[in-house]
C-alpha positions in Angstrom: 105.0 139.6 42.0 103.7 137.0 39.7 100.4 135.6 40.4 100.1 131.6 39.8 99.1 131.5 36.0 95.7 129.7 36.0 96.4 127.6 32.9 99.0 126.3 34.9 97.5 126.1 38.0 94.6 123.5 36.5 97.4 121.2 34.5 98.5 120.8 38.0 95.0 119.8 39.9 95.0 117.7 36.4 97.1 115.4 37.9 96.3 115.6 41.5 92.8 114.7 40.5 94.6 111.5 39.1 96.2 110.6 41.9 99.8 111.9 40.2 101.3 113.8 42.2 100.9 116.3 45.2 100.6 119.9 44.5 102.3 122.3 46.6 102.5 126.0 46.3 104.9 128.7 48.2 103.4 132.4 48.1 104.5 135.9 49.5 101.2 136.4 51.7 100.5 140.0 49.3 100.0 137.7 46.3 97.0 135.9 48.3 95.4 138.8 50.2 93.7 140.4 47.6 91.7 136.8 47.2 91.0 137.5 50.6 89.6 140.5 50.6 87.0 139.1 48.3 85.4 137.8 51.9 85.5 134.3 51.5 86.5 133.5 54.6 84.2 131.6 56.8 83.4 132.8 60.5 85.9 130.4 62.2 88.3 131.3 59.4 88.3 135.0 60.4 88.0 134.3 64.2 90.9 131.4 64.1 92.9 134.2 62.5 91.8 137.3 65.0 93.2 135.0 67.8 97.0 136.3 66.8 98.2 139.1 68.7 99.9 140.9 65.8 98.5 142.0 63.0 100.7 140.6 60.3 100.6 137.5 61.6 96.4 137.9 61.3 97.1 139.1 57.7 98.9 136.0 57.4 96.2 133.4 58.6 93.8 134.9 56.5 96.1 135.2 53.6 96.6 131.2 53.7 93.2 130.5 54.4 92.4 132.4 51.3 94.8 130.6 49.1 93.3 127.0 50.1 90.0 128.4 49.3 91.3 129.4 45.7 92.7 126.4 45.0 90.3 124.1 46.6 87.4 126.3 44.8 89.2 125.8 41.6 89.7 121.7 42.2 86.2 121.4 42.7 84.4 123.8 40.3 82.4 125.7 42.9 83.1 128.9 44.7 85.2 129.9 47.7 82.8 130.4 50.0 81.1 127.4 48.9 83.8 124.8 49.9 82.4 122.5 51.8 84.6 122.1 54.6 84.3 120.1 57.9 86.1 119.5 61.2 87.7 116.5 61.4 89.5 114.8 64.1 91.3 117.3 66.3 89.6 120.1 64.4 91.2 119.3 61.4 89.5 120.3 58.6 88.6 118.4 55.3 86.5 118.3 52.6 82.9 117.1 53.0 81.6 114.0 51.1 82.0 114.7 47.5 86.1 115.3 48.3 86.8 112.7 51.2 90.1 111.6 49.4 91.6 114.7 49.0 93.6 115.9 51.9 95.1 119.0 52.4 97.3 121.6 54.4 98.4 124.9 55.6 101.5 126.5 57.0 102.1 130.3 57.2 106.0 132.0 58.4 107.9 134.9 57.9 105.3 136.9 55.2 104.9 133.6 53.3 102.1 131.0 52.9 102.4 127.7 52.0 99.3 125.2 50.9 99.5 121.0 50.1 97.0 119.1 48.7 97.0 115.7 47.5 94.1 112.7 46.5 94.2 109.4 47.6 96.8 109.8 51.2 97.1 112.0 53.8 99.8 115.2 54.0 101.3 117.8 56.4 102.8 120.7 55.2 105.2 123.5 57.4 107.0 126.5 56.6 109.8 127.9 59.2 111.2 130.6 58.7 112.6 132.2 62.2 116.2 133.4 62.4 116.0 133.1 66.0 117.1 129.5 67.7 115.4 129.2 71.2 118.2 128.0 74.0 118.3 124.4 74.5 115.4 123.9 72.4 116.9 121.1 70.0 116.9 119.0 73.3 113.2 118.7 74.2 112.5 118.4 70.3 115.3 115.8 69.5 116.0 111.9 69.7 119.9 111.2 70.8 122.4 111.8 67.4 119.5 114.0 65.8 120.7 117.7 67.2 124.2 116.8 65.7 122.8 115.9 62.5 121.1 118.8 61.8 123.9 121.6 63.0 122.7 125.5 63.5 119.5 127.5 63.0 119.1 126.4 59.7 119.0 122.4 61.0 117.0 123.7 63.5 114.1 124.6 60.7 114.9 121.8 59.1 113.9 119.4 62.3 111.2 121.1 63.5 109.4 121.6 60.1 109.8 117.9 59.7 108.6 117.0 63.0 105.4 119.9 62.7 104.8 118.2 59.1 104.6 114.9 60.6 102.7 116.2 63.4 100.1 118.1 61.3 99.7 115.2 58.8 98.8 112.4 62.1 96.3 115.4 63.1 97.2 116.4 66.1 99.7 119.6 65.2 102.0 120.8 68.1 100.2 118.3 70.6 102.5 115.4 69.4 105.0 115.3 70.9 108.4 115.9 68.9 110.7 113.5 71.1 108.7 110.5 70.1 108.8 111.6 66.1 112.3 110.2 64.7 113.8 110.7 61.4 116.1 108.4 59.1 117.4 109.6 56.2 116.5 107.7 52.8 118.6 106.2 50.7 116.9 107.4 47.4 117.1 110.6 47.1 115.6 112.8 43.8 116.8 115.5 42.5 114.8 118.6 43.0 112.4 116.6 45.1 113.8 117.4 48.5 115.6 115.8 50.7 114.0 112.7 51.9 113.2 111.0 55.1 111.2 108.4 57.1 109.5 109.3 60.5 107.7 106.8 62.3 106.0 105.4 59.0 105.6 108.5 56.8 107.4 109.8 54.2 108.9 113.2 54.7 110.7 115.6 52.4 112.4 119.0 53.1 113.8 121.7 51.3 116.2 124.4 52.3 114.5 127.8 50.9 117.7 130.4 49.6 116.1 132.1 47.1 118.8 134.6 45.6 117.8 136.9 43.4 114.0 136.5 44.5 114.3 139.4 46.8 111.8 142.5 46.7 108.6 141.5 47.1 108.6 139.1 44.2 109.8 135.7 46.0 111.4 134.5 48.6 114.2 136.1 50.8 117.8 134.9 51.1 118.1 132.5 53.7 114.2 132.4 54.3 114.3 129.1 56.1 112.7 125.2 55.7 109.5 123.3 53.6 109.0 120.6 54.8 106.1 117.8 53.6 105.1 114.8 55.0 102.9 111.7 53.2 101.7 109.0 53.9 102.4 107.2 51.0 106.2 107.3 49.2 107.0 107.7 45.2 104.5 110.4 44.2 106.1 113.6 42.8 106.2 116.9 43.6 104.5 120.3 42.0 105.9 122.7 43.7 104.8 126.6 42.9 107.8 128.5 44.8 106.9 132.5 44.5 106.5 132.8 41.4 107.7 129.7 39.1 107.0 125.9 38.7 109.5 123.6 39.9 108.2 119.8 39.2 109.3 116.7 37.4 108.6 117.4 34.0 105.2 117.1 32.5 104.2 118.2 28.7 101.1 119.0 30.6 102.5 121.3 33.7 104.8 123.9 32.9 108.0 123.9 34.0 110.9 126.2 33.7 115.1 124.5 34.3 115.5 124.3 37.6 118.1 127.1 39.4 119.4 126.9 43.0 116.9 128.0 44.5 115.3 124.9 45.7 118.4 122.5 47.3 118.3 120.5 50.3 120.7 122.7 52.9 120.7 120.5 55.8 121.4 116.0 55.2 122.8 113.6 57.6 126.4 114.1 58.7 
């Protein structure tokens, strides 16, 4: 398992810091627990995650709440536990006033974390990874056209992580409701930045996640499932950490290996 390279990791905030690009890292949750057991978690932190029934899915909350306090700690020079966080609208949290336009998110599914962050707009992020399609579900999360558009489980992920990006990025998480959230396909798509969409006035991408040859502990699994990231603003790109490797447009100061298949949009618009 290859831990984020911190050289790398701070070229990246280099350029969210200028309001060039949004960072966005991908993480099997064993690469991020051992920052957790450093107990940097606050009190809600821990008791947001002891709500979960099972325990990987606790190990998994605090696993992602451990990786935003690495990176957040590391974007503004301070420790983890002394991140100054506060609830925002809907309980969402941000960064207190020394950060108020940086925004940022996290997702957890399947053993894997995933955490956004971006200056100068507001994000969502989601990771879906079930293999497991609820009955008739695609009806009370779908416009007309929209189930046939996205065909299977893996549309399935696709949709809903859209539609929870969206959600999470307005505030208000599962509480919006999906029906009301409609996507149309862009016309400028970019390669290795996802497939792209509008929904109700943000800007969404969304990548299919097959990661073959990423298997054992050290990535992702075949067939893992959907990222999907929503912004309110269009055009910025993409630094994506996916389990252990940069994918991003390239930057002498990021680095960035050739791209393989492992990041390719899997479900588009029939």
């Amino acid at each position: 398992m290859t831990p984020i390279p911190e050289a790398g990791l701070e070229h990246a905030l280099r350029r969210v810091r200028a309001a060039q690009a949004v960072l966005v890292i991908v993480e099997a949750a064993p690469a991020t627990l051992a920052i957790g057991r450093s107990n940097c978690l606050s009190a809600a932190e821990e008791a947001r995650a002891a709500r979960f029934i099972r325990e990987s899915d606790r190990r998994l909350s605090r696993a992602a709440h451990a990786l935003k306090r690495h990176v957040l700690s590391q974007l503004l020079d301070c420790t983890a536990e002394a991140l100054p966080l506060i609830p925002g609208i809907h309980g969402r949290p941000g960064l207190g006033a020394a950060a108020l336009d940086y925004d940022f998110n996290i997702s957890h599914s399947g053993g894997h974390v995933a955490f956004a962050l971006v200056r100068g707009m507001r994000l969502g992020v989601d990771l879906e990874t079930t293999s497991v399609q609820p009955a008739d579900i695609m009806t009370t999360i779908s416009v007309p056209d929209e189930a046939a558009k996205f065909p299977g489980i893996e549309g399935f992920r696709a949709l809903w992580s859209l539609k929870e990006a969206v959600s999470k990025a307005i505030g208000t998480g599962l509480g919006e409701g999906f029906p009301g959230l409609r996507l149309t396909t862009q016309a400028d798509q970019v390669e290795n930045q996802g497939t792209r969409y509008r929904c109700n006035g943000w800007h969404c991408r969304q990548w299919g996640l097959d990661g073959p040859g990423l298997e054992d502990g050290i990535g992702l699994r075949d067939n893992i499932g959907s990222l999907a990231l929503a912004t309110s603003r269009s055009n910025m790109p993409i630094v994506l950490w996916l389990a252990g490797r940069w994918f991003s447009d390239p930057d002498p100061e990021v680095p960035v290996i050739p791209v393989v298949p492992i990041i390719a949009p899997s479900v588009g618009w029939s």
